[in-house]
C-alpha positions in Angstrom: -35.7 -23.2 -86.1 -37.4 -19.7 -86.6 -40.7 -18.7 -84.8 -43.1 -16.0 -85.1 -44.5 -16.4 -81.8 -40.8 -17.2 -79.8 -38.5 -14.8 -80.6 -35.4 -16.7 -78.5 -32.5 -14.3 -79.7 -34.1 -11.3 -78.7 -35.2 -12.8 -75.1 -31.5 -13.6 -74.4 -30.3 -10.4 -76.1 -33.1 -8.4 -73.8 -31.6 -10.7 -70.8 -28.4 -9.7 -71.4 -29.4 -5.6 -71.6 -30.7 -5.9 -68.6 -27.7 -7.5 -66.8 -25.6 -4.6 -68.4 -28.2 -2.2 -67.5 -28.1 -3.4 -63.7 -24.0 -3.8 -63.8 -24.2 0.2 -65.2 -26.6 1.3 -62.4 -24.9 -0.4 -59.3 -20.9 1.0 -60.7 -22.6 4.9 -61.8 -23.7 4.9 -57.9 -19.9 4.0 -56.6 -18.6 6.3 -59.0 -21.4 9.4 -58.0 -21.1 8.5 -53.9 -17.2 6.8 -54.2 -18.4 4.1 -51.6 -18.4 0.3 -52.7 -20.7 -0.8 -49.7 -23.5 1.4 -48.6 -26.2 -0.8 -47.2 -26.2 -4.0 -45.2 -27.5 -5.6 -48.6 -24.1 -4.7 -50.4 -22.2 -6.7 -48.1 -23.4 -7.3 -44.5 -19.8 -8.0 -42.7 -18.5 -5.1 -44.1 -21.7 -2.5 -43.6 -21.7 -3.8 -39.8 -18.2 -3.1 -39.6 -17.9 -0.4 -40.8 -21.1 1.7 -39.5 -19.7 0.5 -35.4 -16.5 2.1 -36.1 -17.8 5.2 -37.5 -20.3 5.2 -34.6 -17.6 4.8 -32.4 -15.4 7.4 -34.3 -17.9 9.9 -33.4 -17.6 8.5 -29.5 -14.0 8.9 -30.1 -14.5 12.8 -31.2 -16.9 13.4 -27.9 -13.8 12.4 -25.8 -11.4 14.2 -27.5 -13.4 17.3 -26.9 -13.8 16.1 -23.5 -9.9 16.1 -23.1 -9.8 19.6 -24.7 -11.9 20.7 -21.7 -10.2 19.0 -19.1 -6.5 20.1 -20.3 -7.9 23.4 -20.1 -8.6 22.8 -16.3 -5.3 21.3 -15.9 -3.7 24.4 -17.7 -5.6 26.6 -15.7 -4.6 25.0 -12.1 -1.0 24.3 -13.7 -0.7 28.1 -14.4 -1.7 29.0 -11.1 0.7 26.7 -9.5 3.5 27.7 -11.1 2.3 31.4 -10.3 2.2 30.2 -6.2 5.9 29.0 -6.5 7.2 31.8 -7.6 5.5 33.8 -4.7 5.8 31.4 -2.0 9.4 31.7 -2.7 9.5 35.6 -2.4 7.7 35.1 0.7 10.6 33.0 2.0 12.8 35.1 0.8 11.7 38.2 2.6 11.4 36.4 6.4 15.3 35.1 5.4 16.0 39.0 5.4 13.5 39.7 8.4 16.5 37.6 10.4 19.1 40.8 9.4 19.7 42.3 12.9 18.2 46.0 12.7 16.2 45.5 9.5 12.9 47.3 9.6 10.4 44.2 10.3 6.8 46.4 9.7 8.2 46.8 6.2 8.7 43.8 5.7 5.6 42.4 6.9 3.6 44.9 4.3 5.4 43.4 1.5 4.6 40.1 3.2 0.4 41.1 3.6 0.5 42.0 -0.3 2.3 38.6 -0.9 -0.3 36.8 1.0 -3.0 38.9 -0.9 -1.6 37.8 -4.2 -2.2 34.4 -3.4 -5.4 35.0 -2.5 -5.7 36.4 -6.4 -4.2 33.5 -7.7 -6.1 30.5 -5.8 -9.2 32.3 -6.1 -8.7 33.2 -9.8 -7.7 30.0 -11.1 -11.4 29.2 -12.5 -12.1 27.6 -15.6 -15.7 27.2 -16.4 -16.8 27.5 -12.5 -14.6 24.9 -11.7 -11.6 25.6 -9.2 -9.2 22.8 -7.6 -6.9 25.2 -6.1 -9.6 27.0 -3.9 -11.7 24.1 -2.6 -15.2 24.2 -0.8 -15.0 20.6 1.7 -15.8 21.5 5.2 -13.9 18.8 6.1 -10.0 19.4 6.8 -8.5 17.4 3.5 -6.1 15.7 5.8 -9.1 13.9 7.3 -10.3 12.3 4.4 -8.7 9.8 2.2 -8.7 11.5 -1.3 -10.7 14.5 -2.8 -10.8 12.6 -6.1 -12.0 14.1 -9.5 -11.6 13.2 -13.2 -11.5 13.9 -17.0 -13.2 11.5 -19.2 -9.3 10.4 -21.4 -10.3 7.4 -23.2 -13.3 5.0 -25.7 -12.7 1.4 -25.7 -14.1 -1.4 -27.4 -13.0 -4.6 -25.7 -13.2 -8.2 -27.5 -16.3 -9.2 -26.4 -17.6 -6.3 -27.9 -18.6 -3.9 -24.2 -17.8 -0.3 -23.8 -15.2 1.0 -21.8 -14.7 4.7 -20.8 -11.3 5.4 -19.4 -10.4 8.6 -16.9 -7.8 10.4 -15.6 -7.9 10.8 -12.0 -6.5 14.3 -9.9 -6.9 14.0 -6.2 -7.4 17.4 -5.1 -6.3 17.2 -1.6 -3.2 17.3 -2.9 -3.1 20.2 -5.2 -5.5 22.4 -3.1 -3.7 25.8 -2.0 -6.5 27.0 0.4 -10.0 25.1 1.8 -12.8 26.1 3.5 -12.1 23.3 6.3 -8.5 23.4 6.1 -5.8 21.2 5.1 -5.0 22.8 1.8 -1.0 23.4 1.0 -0.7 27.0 2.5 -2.5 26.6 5.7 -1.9 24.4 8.4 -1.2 21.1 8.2 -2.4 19.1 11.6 -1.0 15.2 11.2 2.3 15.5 13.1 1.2 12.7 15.3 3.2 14.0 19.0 4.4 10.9 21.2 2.5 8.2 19.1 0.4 7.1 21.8 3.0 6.6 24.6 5.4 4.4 21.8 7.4 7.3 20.2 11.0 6.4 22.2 10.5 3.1 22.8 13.6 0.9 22.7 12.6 -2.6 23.8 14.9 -5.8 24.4 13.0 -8.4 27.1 14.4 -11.6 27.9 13.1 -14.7 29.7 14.8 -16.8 32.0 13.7 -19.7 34.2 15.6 -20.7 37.7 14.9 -21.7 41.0 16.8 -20.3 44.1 17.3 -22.4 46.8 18.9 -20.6 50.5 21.8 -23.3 51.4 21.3 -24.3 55.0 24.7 -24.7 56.4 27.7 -27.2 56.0 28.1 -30.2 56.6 30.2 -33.7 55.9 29.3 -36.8 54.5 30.4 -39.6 55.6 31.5 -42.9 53.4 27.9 -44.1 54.1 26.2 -41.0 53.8 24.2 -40.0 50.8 21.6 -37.4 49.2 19.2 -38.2 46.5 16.7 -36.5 44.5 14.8 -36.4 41.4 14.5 -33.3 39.3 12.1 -32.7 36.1 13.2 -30.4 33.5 11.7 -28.1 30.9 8.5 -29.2 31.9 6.0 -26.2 30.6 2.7 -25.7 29.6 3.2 -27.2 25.7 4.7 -30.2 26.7 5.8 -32.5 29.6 9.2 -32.6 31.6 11.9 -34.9 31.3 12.6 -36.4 35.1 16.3 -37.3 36.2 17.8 -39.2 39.7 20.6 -37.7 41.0 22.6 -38.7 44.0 25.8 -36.8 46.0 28.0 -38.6 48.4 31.4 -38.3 49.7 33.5 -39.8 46.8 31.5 -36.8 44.5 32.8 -34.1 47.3 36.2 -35.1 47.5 36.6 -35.7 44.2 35.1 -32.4 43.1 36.5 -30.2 45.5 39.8 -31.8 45.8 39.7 -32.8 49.5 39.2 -35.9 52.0 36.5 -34.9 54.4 33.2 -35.1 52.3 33.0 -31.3 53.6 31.0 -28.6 51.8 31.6 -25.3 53.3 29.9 -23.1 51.6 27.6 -22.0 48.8 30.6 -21.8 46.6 31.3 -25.2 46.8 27.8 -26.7 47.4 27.4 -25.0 43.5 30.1 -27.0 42.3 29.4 -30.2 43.6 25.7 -30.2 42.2 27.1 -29.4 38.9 29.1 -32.7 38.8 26.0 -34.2 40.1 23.9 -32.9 37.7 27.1 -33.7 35.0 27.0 -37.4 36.3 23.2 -37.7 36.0 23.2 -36.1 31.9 20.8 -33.4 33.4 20.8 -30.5 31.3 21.1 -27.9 33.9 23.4 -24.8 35.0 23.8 -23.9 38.5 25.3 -20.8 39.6 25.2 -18.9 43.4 24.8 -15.8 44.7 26.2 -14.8 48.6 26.1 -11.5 49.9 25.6 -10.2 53.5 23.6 -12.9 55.4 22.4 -14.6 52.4 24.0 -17.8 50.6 21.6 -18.9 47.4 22.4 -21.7 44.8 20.8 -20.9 41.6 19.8 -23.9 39.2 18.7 -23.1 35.6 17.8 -25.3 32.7 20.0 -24.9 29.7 17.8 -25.5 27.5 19.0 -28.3 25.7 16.2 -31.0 25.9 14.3 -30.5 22.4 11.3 -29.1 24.5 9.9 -26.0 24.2 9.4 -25.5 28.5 12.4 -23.9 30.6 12.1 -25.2 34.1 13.3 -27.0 36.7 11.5 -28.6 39.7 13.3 -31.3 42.6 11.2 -33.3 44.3 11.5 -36.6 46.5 14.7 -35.4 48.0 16.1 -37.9 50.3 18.6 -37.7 52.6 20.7 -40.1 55.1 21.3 -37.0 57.5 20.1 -36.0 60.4 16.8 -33.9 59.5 16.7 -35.0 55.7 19.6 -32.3 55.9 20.1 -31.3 52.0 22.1 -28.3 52.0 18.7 -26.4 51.6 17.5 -28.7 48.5 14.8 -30.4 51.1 13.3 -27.0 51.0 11.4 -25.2 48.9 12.6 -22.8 46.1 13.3 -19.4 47.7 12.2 -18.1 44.2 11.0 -19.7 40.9 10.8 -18.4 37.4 10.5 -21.6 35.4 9.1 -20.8 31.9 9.4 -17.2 32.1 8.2 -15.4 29.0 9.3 -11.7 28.7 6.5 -8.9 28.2 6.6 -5.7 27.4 3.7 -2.9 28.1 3.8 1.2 28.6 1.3 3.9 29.6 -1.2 5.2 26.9 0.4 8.6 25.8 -3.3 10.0 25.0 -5.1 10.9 21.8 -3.6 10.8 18.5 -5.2 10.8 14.8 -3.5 9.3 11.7 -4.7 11.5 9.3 -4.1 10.6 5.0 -0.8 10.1 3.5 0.1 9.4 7.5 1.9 6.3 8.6 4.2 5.1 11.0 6.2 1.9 11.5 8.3 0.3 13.7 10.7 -2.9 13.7 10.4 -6.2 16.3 12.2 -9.1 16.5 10.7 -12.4 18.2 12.8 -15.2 20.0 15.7 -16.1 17.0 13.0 -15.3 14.1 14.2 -12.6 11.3 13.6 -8.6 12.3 10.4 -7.3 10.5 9.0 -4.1 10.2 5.5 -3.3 10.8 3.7 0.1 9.1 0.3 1.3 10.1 -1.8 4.0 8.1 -5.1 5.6 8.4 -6.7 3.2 6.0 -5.2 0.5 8.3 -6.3 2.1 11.7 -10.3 3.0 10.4 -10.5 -0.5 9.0 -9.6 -2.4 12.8 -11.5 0.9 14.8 -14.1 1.1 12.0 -14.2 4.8 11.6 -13.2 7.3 8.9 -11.4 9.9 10.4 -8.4 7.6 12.0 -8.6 8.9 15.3 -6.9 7.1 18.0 -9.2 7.6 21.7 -8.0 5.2 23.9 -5.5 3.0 25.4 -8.2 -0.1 24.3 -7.8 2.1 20.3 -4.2 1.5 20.2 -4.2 -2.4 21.7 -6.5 -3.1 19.1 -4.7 -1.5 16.4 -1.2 -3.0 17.5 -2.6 -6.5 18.4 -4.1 -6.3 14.6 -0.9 -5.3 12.9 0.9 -8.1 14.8 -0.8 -10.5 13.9 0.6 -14.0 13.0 4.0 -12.0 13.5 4.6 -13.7 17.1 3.1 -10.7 20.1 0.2 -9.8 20.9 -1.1 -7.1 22.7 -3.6 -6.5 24.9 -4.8 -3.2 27.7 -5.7 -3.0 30.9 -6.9 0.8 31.7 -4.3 2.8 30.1 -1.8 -0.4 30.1 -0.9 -1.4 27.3 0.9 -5.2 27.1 3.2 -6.6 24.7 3.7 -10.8 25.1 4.9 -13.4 23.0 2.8 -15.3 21.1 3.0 -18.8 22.5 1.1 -20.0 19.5 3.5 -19.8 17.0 6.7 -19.4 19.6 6.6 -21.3 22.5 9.7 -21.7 23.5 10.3 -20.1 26.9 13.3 -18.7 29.0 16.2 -17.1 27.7 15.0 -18.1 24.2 11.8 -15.9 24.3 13.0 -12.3 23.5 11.1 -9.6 22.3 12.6 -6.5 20.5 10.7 -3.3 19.6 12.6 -0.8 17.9 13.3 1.9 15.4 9.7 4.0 16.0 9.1 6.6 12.9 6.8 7.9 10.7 6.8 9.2 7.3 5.5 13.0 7.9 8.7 14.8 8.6 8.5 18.0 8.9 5.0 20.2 9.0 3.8 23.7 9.3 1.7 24.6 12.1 0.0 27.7 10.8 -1.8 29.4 7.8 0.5 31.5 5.4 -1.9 34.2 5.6 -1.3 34.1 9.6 2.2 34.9 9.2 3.2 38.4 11.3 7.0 38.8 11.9 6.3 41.5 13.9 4.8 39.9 16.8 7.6 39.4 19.3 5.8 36.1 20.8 6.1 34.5 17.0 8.8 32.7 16.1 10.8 33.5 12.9 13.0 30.4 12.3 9.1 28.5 13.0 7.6 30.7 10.0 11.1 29.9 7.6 10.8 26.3 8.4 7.0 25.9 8.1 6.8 28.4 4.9 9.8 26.1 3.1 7.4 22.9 3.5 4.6 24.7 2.2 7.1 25.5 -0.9 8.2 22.1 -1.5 4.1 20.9 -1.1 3.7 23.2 -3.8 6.2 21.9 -5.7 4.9 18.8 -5.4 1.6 19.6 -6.6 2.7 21.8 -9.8 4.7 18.5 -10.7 1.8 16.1 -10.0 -0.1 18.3 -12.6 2.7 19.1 -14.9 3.0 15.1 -15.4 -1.0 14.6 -15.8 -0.9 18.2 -18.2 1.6 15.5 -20.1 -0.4 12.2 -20.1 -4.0 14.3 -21.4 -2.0 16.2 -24.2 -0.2 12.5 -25.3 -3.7 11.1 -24.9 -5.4 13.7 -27.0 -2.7 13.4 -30.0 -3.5 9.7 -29.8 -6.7 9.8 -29.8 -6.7 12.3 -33.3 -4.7 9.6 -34.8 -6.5 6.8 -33.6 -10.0 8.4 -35.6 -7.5 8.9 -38.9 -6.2 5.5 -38.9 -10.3 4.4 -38.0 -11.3 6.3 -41.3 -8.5 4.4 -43.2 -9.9 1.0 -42.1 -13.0 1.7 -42.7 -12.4 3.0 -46.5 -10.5 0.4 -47.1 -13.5 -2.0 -46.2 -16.3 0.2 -48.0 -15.0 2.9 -50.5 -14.9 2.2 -54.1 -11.8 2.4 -56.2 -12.5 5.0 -58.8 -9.9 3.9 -61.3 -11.4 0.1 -61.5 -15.0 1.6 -61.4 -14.7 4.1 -64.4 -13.1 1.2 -66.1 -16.0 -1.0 -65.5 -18.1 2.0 -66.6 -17.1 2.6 -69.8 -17.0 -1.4 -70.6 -20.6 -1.5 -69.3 -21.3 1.1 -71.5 -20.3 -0.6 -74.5 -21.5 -3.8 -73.2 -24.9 -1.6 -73.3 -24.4 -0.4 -77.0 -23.3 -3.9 -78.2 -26.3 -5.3 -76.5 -29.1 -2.8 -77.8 -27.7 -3.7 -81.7 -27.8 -7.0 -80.7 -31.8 -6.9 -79.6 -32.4 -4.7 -83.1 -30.8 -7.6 -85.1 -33.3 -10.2 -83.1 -36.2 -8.3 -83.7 -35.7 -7.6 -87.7 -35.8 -11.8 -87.7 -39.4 -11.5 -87.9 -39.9 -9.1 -90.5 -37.4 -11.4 -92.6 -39.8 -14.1 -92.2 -42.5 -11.8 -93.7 -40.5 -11.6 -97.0 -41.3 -15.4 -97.5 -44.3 -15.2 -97.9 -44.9 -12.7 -100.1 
């Protein structure tokens, strides 16, 4: 059907221009800016993407420049440190020639003033925008702090759930630090050699328990056939748990038939030992007995052996009875000259006086409990200001170093305790009980991880003052060598880490860009293609509408 007021062929082949038209403005803007995505409205996903990693691109770029600034501060230190080396070695050099007999020593200690001055240059030179690590500021002597941290910003992270992470590179500058305005820095003196550690320094402990009682044998005598001695005995009875008790009896057939002989005679302490062994055989008592005689004195010695399960040592007769004249017992009726049931060994020593464990400080030693493996216990400053609660790790007092011990030990099986200046090692009954010769405590093998230190300033060195001691300065001026050492290492491996770090973090923007083309930059090839079909398209489309519109004019022919 044809109508003059509907013209249906040219509203769809308008439609249709327009479509082109559209298609050939949205591929002429990728092909003039070369991105596929450039607003949210394009393709949100992608836009959102895309405009967080260039944002953190840019975050990316800050750090690297960051890490450009801080490897110059490395270089700078680094340089200087390597510079110190090389004099510090010269220095040591010339007091290994000051030992020459007959060498000049006031020459030698000019060359050693412009030495020390040179250092001097180099700390104080090694500046790199105001900031210097080798020539440090602290009041405080460095060894009485725990670090002198600083840091260079290294690292941007995203994590998963989307937060913001900056990473840094940490120097601690107490370590690198050649001179300080309070001391402590590599060429001056270094004060943490800790002296007799407190009174503890030579210790070489081994304590043993033991439990006995001593009874003073009265005299001899005979027993008849109808003759007799009883008694009861309790053994290992101790403060953790009860005693077992016994009954034990000795006449004439034991005698005879112990000692080999007919009279029921004990004659001496000797044999009185003997014949309460068998006694104490006969009965299943878990005893020893020994005896001591010397001049005027005859003792029998009876000891547990430890064999009842129990954790007590100890003996203890009672209700002795007797058919001879006097309840005559061979002393037994008597008490115990001496008694050491449930002995527990201890330990203690005087307070040697004042000590500080200053940073990178600690000692140790090794202890043994009863039968229980050897351990070895280390204490360091962190440890010591934590139980004293202080900050410089300064040991006052007798009650300092009881505290500090008593805390290190712990659950290990002593404790220790002060009186005055006393200080007490014991056992820990709580978690060894077991007394007598089974309770030992062992302290031994006392060090500490300092070695050896200097006791004065490089820039105090003066061979030629007779009361100064040369082989002091060699020894004190090679640990002040190897500290530097140390330190141009320690930098020399973070000088590593930030250059790595920065090379990373350059490729880590590059392969960033790439992702975030490959999300939102246009392919030119497939848009140019697209171009020049739309453009046809256009052409095809505008012949198309000219053909729709001349329908009307067609219909005017008909009625003319």
């Amino acid at each position: 059907m044809s109508s003059i007021l509907t013209n249906t062929a040219a509203m769809a082949a308008l439609q249709t221009l327009r479509s082109v038209g559209a298609g050939m403005a949205e591929t002429q803007q990728q092909v003039s800016t070369g991105l596929r995505v450039q607003a949210a409205s394009d393709n949100a996903a992608y836009w959102s993407i895309s405009t967080t990693m260039r944002s953190d691109n840019k975050a990316i770029s800050a750090v690297t420049d960051a890490l450009n600034l801080g490897a110059a501060k490395i270089d700078t230190a680094y340089m200087a440190l390597d510079a110190t080396v090389d004099v510090v070695t010269e220095i040591r050099a010339k007091l290994v020639a000051a030992k020459e007999p007959g060498v000049d020593k006031a020459k030698i200690q000019k060359e050693l003033d412009q030495l020390k001055q040179q250092l001097l240059s180099i700390a104080s030179s090694a500046s790199f925008n105001s900031v210097n690590w080798l020539d440090t500021d602290t009041p405080r002597n460095l060894w009485d702090l725990t670090s002198l941290p600083t840091s260079i910003t290294s690292s941007f992270t995203r994590t998963a759930d989307g937060a913001v992470q900056i990473g840094t590179t940490d120097v601690d500058i107490a370590e690198i630090s050649l001179f300080n305005a309070g001391g402590g820095g590599i060429l001056q003196k270094d004060p943490r050699a800790l002296g007799n550690l407190g009174g503890i320094r030579d210790a070489n402990v081994y304590q043993r328990g033991g439990s006995s009682d001593t009874f003073a044998f009265t005299g001899t005598f005979a027993l008849s056939g109808s003759d007799s001695i009883s008694f009861d005995i309790r053994v290992d009875d101790g403060p953790h748990a009860p005693g077992i008790d016994y009954s034990v009896s000795i006449d004439k057939a034991l005698i005879d038939a112990t000692l080999s002989t007919t009279d029921g005679m004990i004659n001496n302490v000797s044999e009185f030992s003997r014949v309460l062994g068998a006694a104490f055989a006969n009965a299943g008592v878990p005893v020893n007995t020994t005896y001591s005689w010397g001049n005027g004195y005859q003792h029998v010695i009876i000891s547990s052996s430890e064999q009842t399960g129990l954790p007590g040592s100890s003996v203890e007769i009672g209700t002795v009875a007797s058919t001879l004249p006097g309840d005559f017992a061979f002393g037994l009726e008597n008490p115990p000259a001496t008694n050491t049931d449930n002995h527990y060994p201890r330990w203690d020593f005087m307070f040697g006086g004042p000590f500080q464990v200053h940073r990178s400080v600690a000692f140790s030693f090794e202890i043994e409990v009863n039968s229980s493996a050897r351990q070895k216990i280390t204490i360091d400053k962190p440890f010591v200001d934590s139980v004293l609660n202080v900050t410089d790790g300064k040991v006052s007092s007798a009650a300092d170093f009881a505290a500090i011990l008593d805390a290190a030990l712990s659950g290990k099986g002593l404790t220790v305790s002060s009186t005055g200046s006393l200080i007490r090692f014991d056992i820990d009954q709580s978690l060894f009980p077991e007394a007598g010769r089974r309770a030992i405590i062992q302290l031994q093998n006392i060090d500490d991880n300092i070695g050896r230190t200097q006791n004065f300033d490089i820039l105090d060195v003066d061979i030629t003052d007779p009361g100064n001691d040369l082989d002091n300065y060699l020894s004190g001026v090679d640990v002040m060598l190897e500290k530097a050492i140390s330190a141009t290492a320690t930098l020399g491996a973070i000088k590593t880490r930030v250059t790595m770090q920065t090379d990373f973090a350059q490729a880590l923007m590059d392969t960033i860009d790439k992702g975030v083309g490959r999300l939102v930059d246009a392919d030119m090839n497939e848009a140019s293609t697209r171009l020049k079909a739309l453009q046809s398209q256009e052409q095809l489309a505008i012949q198309s509408l000219q053909i729709a519109n001349s329908n009307a004019g067609n219909i005017l022919q008909l009625f003319r």
